[in-house]
RORO-781670 format. One record per residue (C-alpha): x, y, z; residue in three letters. Coordinates in steps of 0.001 Angstrom, whole numbers, plus 500000, padded with zeros to 6 digits. Each point is the difference from the previous one (the first is absolute). Last residue first. Layout:
+--------+--------+--------+-----+
:   east :  north :     up : res :
+--------+--------+--------+-----+
:      X :      Y :      Z : ALA :
...
+--------+--------+--------+-----+
***
This chain:
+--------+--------+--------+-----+
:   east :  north :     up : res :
+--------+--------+--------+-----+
: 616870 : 777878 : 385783 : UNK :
: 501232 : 500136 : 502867 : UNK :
: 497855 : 500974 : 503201 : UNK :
: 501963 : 502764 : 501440 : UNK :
: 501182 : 499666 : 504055 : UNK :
: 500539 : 503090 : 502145 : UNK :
: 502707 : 498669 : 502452 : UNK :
: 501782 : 502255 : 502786 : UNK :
: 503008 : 497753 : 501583 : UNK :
: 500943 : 500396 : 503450 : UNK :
: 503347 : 498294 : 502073 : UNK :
: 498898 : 499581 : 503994 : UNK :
: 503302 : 500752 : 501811 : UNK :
: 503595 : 498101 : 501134 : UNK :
: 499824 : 497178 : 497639 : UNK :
: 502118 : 497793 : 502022 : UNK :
: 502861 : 498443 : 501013 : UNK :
: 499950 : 497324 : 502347 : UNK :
: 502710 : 497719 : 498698 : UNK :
: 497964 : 497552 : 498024 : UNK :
: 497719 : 502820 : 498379 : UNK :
: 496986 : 502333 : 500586 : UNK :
: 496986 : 500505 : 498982 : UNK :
: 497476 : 500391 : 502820 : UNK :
: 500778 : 499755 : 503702 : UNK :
: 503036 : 502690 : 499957 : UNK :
: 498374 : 503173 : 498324 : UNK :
: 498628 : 500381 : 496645 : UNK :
: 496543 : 499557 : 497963 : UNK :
: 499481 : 499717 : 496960 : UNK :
: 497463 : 501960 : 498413 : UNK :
: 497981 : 500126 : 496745 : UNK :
: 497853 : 503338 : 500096 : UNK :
: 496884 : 499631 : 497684 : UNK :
: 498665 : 502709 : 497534 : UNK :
: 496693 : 500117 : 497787 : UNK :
: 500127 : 502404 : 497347 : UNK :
: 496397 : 501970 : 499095 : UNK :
: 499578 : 501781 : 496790 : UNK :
: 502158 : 497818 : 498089 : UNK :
: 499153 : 496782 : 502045 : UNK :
: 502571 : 497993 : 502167 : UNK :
: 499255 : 496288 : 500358 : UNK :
: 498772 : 498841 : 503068 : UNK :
: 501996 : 497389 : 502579 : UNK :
: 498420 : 495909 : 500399 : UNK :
: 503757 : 498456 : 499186 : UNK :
: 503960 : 500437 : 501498 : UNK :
: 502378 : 497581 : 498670 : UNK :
: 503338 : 500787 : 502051 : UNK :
: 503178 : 498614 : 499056 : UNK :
: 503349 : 499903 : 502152 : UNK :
: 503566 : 500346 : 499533 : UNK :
: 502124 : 499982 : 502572 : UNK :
: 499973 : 495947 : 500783 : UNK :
: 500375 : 497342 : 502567 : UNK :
: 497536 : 497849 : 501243 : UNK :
: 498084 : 499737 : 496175 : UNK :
: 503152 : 498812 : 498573 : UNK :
: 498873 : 500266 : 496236 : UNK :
: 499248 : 503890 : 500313 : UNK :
: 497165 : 501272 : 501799 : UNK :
: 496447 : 500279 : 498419 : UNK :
: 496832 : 501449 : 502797 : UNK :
: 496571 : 499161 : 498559 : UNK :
: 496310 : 502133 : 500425 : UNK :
: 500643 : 502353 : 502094 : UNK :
: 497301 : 502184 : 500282 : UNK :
: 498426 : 503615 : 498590 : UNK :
: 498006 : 501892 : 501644 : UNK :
: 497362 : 501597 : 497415 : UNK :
: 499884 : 503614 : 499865 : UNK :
: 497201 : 502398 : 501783 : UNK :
: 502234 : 501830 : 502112 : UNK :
: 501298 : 501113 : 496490 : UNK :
: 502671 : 500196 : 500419 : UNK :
: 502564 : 498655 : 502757 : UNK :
: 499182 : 495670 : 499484 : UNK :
: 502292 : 497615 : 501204 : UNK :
: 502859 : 498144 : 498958 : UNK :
: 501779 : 497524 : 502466 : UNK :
: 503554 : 498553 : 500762 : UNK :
: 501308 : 499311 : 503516 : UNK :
: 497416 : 497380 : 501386 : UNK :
: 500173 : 497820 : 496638 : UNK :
: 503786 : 500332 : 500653 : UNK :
: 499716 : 497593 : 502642 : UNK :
: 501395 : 496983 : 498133 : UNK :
: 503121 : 502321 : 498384 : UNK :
: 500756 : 501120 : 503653 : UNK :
: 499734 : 496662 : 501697 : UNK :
: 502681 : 498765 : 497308 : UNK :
: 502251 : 503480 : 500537 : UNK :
: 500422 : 502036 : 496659 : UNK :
: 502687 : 500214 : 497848 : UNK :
: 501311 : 503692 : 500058 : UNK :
: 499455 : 503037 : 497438 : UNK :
: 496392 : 498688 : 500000 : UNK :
: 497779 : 500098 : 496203 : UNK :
: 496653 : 500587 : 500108 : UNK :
: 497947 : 498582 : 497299 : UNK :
: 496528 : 501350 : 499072 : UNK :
: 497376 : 497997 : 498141 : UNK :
: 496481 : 501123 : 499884 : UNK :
: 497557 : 497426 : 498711 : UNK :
: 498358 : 499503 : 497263 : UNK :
: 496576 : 499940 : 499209 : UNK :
: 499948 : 503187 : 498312 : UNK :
: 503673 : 500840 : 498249 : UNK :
: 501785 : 502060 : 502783 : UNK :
: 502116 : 502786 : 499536 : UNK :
: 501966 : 502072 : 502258 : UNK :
: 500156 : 504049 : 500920 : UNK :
: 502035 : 500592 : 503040 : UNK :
: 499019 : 503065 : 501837 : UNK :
: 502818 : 502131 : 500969 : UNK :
: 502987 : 499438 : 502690 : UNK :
: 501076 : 496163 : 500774 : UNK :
: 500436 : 499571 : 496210 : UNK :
: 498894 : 496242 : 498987 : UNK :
: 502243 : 498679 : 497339 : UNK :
: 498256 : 499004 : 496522 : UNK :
: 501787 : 496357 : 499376 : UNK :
: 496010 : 499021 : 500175 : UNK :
: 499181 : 501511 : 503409 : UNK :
: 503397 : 500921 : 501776 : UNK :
: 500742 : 500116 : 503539 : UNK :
: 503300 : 500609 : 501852 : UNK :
: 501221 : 499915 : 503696 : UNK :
: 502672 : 500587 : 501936 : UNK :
: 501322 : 498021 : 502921 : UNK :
: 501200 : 501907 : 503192 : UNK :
: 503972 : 500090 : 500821 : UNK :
: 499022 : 500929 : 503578 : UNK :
: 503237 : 501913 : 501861 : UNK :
: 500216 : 498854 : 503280 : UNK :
: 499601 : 502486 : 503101 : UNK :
: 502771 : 500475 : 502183 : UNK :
: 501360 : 500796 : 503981 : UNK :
: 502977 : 500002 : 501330 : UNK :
: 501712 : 499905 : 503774 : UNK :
: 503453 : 499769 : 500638 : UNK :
: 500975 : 499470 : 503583 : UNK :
: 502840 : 501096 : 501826 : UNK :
: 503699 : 500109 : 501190 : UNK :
: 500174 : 496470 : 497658 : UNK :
: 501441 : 497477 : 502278 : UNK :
: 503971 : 499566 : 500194 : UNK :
: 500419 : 495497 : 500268 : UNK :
: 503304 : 500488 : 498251 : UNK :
: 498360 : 498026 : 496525 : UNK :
: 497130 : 502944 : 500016 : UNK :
: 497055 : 500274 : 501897 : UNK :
: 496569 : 500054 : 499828 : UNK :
: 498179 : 500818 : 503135 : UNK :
: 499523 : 503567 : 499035 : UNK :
: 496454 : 498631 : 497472 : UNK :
: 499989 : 500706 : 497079 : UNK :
: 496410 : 500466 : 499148 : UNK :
: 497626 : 499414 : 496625 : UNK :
: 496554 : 501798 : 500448 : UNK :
: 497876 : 498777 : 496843 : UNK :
: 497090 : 501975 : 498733 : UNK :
: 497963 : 498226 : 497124 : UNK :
: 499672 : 501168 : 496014 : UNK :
: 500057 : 496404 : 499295 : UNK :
: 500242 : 497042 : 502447 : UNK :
: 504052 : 499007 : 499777 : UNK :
: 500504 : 496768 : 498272 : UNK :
: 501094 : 496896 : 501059 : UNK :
: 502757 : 498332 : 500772 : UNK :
: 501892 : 503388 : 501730 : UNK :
: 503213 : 500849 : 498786 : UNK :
: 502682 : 501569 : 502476 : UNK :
: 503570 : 500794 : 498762 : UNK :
: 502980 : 500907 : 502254 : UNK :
: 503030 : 502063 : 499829 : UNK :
: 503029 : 500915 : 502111 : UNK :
: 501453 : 496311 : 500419 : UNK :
: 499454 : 499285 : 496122 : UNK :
: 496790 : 498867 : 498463 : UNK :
: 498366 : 498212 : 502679 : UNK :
: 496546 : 498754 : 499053 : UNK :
: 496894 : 499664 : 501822 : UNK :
: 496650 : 498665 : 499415 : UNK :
: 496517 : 500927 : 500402 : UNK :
: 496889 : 500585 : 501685 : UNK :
: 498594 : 503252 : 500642 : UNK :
: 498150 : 500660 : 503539 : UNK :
: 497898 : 503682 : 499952 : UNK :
: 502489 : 501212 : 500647 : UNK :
: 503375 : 499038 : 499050 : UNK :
: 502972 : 498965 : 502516 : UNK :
: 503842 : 500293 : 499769 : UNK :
: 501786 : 499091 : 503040 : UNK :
: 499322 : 496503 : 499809 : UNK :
: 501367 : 500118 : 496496 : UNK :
: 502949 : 502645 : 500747 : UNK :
: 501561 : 498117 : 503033 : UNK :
: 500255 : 496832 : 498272 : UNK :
: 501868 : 501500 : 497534 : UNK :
: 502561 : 501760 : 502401 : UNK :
: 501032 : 503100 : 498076 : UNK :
: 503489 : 501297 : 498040 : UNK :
: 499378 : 503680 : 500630 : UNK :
: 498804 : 502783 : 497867 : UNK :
: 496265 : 498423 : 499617 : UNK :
: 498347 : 498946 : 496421 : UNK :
: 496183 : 499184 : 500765 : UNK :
: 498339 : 498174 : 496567 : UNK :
: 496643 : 499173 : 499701 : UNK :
: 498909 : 497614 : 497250 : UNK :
: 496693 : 500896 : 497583 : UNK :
: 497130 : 497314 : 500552 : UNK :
: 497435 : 502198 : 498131 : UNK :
: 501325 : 503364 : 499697 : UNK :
: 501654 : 501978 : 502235 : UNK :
: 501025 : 503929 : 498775 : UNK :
: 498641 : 501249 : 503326 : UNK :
: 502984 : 498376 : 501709 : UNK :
: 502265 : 503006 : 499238 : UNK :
: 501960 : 500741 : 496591 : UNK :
: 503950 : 501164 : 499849 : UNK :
: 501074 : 496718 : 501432 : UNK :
: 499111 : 497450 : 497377 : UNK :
: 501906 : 497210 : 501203 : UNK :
: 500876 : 497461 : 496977 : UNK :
: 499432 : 496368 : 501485 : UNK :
: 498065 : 499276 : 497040 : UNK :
: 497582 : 502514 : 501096 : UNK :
: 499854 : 501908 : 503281 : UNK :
: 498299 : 502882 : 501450 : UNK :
: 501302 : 501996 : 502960 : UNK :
: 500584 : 500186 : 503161 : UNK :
: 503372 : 502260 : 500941 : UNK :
: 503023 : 500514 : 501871 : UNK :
: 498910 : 498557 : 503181 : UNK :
: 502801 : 500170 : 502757 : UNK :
: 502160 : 498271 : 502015 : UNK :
: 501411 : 501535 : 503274 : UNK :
: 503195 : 501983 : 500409 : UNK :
: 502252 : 499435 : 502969 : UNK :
: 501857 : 497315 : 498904 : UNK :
: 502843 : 497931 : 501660 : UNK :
: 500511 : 496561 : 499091 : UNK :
: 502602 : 496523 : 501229 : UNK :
: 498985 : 500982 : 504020 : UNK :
: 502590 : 497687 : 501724 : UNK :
: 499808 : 498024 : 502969 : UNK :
: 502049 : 496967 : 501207 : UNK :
: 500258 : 496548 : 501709 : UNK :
: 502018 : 496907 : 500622 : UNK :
: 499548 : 497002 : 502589 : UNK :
: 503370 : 498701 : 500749 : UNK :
: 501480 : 496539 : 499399 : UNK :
: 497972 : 498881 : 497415 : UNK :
: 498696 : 496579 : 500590 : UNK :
: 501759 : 497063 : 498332 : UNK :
: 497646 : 497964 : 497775 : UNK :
: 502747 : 498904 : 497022 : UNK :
: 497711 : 502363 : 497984 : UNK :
: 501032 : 502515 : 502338 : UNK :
: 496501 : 500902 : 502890 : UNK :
: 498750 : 503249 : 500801 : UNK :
: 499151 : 500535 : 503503 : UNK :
: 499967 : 503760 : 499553 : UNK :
: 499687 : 502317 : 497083 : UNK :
: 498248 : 504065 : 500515 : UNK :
: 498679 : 502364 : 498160 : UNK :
: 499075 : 503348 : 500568 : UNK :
: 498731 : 502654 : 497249 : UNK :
: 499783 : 503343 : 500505 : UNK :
: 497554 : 501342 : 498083 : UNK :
: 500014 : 503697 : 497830 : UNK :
: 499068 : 498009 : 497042 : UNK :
: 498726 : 496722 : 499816 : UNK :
: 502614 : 497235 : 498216 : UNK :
: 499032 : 499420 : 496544 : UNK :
: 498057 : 497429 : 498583 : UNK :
: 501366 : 496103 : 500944 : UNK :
: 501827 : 502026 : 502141 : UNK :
: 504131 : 498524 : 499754 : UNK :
: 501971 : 497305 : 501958 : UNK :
: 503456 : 498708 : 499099 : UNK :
: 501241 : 497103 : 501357 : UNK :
: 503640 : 499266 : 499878 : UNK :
: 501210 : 496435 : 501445 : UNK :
: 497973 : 497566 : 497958 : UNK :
: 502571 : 499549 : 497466 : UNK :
: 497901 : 499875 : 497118 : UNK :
: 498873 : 503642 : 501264 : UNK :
: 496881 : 500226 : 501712 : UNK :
: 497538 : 502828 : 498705 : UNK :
: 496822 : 501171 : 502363 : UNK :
: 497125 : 502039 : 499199 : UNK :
: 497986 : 501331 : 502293 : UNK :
: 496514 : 501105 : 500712 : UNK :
: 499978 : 502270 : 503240 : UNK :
: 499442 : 500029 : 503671 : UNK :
: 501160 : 503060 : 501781 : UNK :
: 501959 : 498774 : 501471 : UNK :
: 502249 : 496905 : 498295 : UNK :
: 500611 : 496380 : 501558 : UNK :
: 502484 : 497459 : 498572 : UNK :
: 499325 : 497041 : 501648 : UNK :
: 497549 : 497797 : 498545 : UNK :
: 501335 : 501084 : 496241 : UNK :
: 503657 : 499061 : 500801 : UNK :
: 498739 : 496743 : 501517 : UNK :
: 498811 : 499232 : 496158 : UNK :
: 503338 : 500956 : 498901 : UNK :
: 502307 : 497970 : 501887 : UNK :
: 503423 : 502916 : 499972 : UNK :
: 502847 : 499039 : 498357 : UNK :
: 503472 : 501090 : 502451 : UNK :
: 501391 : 502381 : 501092 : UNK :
: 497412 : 502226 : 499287 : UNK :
: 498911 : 503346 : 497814 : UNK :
: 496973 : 502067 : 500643 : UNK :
: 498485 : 502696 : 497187 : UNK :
: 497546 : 502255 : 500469 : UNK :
: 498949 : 501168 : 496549 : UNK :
: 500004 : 503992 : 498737 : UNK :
: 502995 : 500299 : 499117 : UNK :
: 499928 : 501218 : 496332 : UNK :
: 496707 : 501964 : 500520 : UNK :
: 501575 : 502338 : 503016 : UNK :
: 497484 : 501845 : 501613 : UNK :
: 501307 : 498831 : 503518 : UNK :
: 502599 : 497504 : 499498 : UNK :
: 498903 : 496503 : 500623 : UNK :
: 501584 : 497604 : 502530 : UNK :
: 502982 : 497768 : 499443 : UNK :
: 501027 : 497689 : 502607 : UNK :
: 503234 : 498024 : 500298 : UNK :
: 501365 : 497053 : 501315 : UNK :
: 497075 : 498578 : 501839 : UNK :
: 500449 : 496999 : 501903 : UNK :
: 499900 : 496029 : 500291 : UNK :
: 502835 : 498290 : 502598 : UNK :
: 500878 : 496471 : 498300 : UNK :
: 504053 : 500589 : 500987 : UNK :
: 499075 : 500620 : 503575 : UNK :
: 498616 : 496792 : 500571 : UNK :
: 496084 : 499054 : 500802 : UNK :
: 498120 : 501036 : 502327 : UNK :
: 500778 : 503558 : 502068 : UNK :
: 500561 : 499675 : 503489 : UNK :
: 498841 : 501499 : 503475 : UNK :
: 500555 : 498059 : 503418 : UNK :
: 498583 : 500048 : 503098 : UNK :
: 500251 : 497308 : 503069 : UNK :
: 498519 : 500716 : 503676 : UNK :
: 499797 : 497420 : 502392 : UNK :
: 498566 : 500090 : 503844 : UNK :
: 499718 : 496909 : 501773 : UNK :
: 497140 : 497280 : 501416 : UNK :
: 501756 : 496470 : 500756 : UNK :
: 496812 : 497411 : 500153 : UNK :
: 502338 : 496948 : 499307 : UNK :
: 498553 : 500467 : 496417 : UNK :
: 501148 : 503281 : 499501 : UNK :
: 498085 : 503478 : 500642 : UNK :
: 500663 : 503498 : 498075 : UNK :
: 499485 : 503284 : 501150 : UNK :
: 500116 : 502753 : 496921 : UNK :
: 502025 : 500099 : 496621 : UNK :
: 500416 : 498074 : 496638 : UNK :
: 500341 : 502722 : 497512 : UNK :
: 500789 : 499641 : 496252 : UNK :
: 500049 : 503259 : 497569 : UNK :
: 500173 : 499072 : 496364 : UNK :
: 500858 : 502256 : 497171 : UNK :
: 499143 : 498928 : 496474 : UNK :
: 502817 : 499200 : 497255 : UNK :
: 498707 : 496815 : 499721 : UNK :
: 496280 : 499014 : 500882 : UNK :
: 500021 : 497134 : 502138 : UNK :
: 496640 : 498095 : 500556 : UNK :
: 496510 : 500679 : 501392 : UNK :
: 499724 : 498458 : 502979 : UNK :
: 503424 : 501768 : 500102 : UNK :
: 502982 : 497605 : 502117 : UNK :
: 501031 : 499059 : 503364 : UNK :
: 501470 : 496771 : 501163 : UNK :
: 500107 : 499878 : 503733 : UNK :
: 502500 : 498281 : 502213 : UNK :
: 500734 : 498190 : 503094 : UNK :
: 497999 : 496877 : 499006 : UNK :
: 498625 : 500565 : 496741 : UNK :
: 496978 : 502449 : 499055 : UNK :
: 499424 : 501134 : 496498 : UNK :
: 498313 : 503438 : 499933 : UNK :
: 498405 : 501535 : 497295 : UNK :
: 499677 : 503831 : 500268 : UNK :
: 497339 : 502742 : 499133 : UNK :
: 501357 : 503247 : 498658 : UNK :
: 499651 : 503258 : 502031 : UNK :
: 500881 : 502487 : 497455 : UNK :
: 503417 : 501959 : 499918 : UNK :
: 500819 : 498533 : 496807 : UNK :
: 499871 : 496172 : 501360 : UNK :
: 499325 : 500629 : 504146 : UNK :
: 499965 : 496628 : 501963 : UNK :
: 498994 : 499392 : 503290 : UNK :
: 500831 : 497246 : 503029 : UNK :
: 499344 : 499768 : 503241 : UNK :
: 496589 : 499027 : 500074 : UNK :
: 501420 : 496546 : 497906 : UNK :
: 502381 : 499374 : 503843 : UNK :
: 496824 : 499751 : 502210 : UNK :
: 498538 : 497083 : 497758 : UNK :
: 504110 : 498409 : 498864 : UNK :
: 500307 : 499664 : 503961 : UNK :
: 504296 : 500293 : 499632 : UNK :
: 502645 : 497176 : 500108 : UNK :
: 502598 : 500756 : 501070 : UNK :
: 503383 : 502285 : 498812 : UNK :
: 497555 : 501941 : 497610 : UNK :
: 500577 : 500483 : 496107 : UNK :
: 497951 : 502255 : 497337 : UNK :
: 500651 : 498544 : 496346 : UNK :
: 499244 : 502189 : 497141 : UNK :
: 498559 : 497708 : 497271 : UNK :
: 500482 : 499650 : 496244 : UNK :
: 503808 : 501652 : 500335 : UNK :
: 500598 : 503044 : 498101 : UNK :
: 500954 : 502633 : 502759 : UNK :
: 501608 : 503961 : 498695 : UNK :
: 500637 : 502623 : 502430 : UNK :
: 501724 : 497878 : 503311 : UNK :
: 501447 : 502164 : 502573 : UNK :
: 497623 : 498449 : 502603 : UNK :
: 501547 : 496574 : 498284 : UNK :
: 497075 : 498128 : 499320 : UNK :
: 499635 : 496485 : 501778 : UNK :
: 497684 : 501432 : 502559 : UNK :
: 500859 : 499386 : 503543 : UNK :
: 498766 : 498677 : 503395 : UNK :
: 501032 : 499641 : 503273 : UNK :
: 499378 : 498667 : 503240 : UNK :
: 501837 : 498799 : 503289 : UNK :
: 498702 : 498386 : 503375 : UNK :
: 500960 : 496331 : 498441 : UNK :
: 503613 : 501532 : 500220 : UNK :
: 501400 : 501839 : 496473 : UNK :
: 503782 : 499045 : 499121 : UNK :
: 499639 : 503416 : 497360 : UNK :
: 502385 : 498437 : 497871 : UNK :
: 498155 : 496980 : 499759 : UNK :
: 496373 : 501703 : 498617 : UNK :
: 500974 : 500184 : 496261 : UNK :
: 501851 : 497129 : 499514 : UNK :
: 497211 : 497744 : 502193 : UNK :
: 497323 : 501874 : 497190 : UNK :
: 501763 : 499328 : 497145 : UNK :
: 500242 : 496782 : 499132 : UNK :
: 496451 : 498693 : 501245 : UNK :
: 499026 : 503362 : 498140 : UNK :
: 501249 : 498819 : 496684 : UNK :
: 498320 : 496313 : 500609 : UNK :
: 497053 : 502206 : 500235 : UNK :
: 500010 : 502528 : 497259 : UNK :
: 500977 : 497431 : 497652 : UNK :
: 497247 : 497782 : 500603 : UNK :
: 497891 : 502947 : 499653 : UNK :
: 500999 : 500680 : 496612 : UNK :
: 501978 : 503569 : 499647 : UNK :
+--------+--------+--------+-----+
***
């Protein structure tokens, strides 16, 4: 309603609605042009009408509006002998209103009396009301209904849907509109927790034609029962996603894959930051089904080291059930050490015996060891420090040196090496002269790209023959 309108309506109505009562200058009254028996008002202002003219500063104290049961603040258009009244904040149809203009008021002639006006409506018609139909709520342990499901009158706004639609406790939802907009379904984005009541609640919910819903609606259901918690089947080794369940964690190798296989369907989330190694592995995870999981760390484990590896009873499976306790393991990985051979002249070096060779005089003495893996660049550089011969009889015998070290083309990378050893003694018949030519093992000698090693020193006996 314009203001225009509102006036030149008021000049109309206000000696109509004030001559039946034949008031004397000594008389007041006032009235609200809402029926007291009035549900439904529509009009852009709610007119409050005196039979004088009222002091528009003590009349404004007198007035208060209530929109959902909430003090709402009020705009209010003053005319002679009447007040338009209307939300600072608009209308919102289908929302109850609650109008009171009450207390001592003075007009202009300096009058003071005693009004009191009240009346409660809903805004909007009765044919745009917005309500639930029908709710559905989940039946405990009961897969196929398992969604809450609330059906309207009339298509829902969706976006004010998710403001206010409230669930305790919290939880990750999903939520499915139909193209209708008047069913909504609303499932766990998971699973709902076990053995938890969940409340929810929907209030001040908005149509898409922006009428507020009627009545506030609400609910609790608990959609799983379970009184069994999760548990660890097994760790074990992995390969190719094939879980090797009948052997422990001591048969790690390398970067080998842990797999944990549980009897319940398990929160993913739950099991990585439930799942720690000591000391600290790095890795990555993988979900192979909901019951089993794969961990592979980037780099390798440190050989024949002990690991602790615990499960913590914070993991939990999809219902939220923790673990009734911790599991708690403990392994050493398997070394896969590299081997060794030597040979002297495509004669191969025994490791037990003496080693008889020949030398023509002048020359030097070639051996080649061979390395079941490819060796590590700093390792093939450094293997001047790992590889020596030395004198054992007579105390008396020359000590030999290194005179040249041969590797392959790719001199960074190789597994076979040559060794050019010069300044020994020849053997004599009546006197042989016998040098041990050793190699020696653990982690900061020879060893290759992933670690590995040559677990212990390797020992050759030589007696070298001059040729002839």
């Amino acid at each position: 309603m314009s203001k225009s309108f509102s006036a030149a309506f008021l000049a109309l109505f206000l000696p109509a609605a004030f001559s039946c009562n034949a008031l004397s200058l000594e008389d007041f009254a006032a009235d609200v042009l809402i029926g007291e028996a009035q549900s439904y008002y529509g009009e852009e202002w709610v007119s409050i009408c005196f039979s004088t003219e009222v002091d528009p500063l003590s009349a404004q104290n007198l007035l208060s509006l209530r929109e959902g049961g909430m003090a709402a603040e009020a705009n209010a258009l003053w005319l002679p002998r009447c007040c338009l009244v209307q939300p600072a904040g608009g209308w919102k149809k289908g929302l109850k209103y609650a109008l009171s203009f009450s207390g001592s008021i003075l007009t202009q002639d300096g009058r003071t009396y005693s009004v009191g006006l009240y009346r409660e409506f809903i805004y909007g018609s009765a044919g745009q009301d917005f309500f639930v139909e029908k709710i559905e709520e989940p039946e405990k342990n009961n897969p196929e209904k398992n969604s809450l499901v609330l059906c309207f009158n009339k298509p829902v706004d969706p976006a004010a849907f998710e403001r206010t639609f409230n669930i305790s406790p919290g939880a990750e939802l999903v939520k499915k509109y139909s193209d209708d907009k008047r069913r909504v379904e609303i499932l766990p984005a998971k699973k709902w927790k076990a053995n938890v009541f969940y409340d929810w609640r929907l209030e001040k919910l908005l149509s898409a034609d922006g009428v507020m819903i009627k009545a506030p609606c609400s609910g609790s259901f608990m959609a799983l029962e379970k009184n069994s918690p999760p548990s660890l089947i097994c760790v074990c080794p992995v390969l190719d996603e094939v879980f090797f369940e009948n052997m422990d964690l001591n048969s790690l190798w390398e970067r080998q894959a842990v797999g944990f296989v549980f009897d319940s369907d398990m929160d993913f989330e739950s099991v990585k930051s439930g799942t720690n190694f000591s000391p600290f592995v790095e890795g990555r995870w993988t979900k192979i089904d909901a019951r089993r999981f794969v961990f592979e760390p980037y780099q390798n484990y440190a050989l024949e080291k002990e690991y602790a590896l615990l499960v913590s009873d914070a993991v939990e499976d999809e219902a939220g059930l923790k673990m009734a306790e911790s599991k708690n393991f403990r392994f050493k990985t398997q070394a896969r050490f590299i081997e060794l051979s030597a040979s002297c002249g495509g004669k191969v070096l025994e490791k037990d015996g003496l080693n008889w060779l020949e030398c023509g005089e002048g020359s030097p003495l070639v051996v080649d060891l061979s390395f079941s893996r490819v060796l590590a660049n700093d390792s093939v550089l450094g293997i001047k420090k790992a590889a020596s011969l030395s004198p054992v009889f007579p105390q008396s015998a020359a000590a030999p040196y290194l005179e040249t070290l041969i590797t392959g083309a790719d001199c960074l990378s190789c597994s076979e090496i040559r060794l050019e050893f010069g300044g020994f003694d020849f053997s004599q018949e009546d006197q042989p002269a016998v040098y041990k030519m050793q190699v020696s093992g653990g982690a900061g000698f020879v060893y290759d790209a992933l670690g590995e090693y040559l677990k212990e020193d390797e020992c050759f006996y030589i007696a070298v023959k001059k040729s002839l």
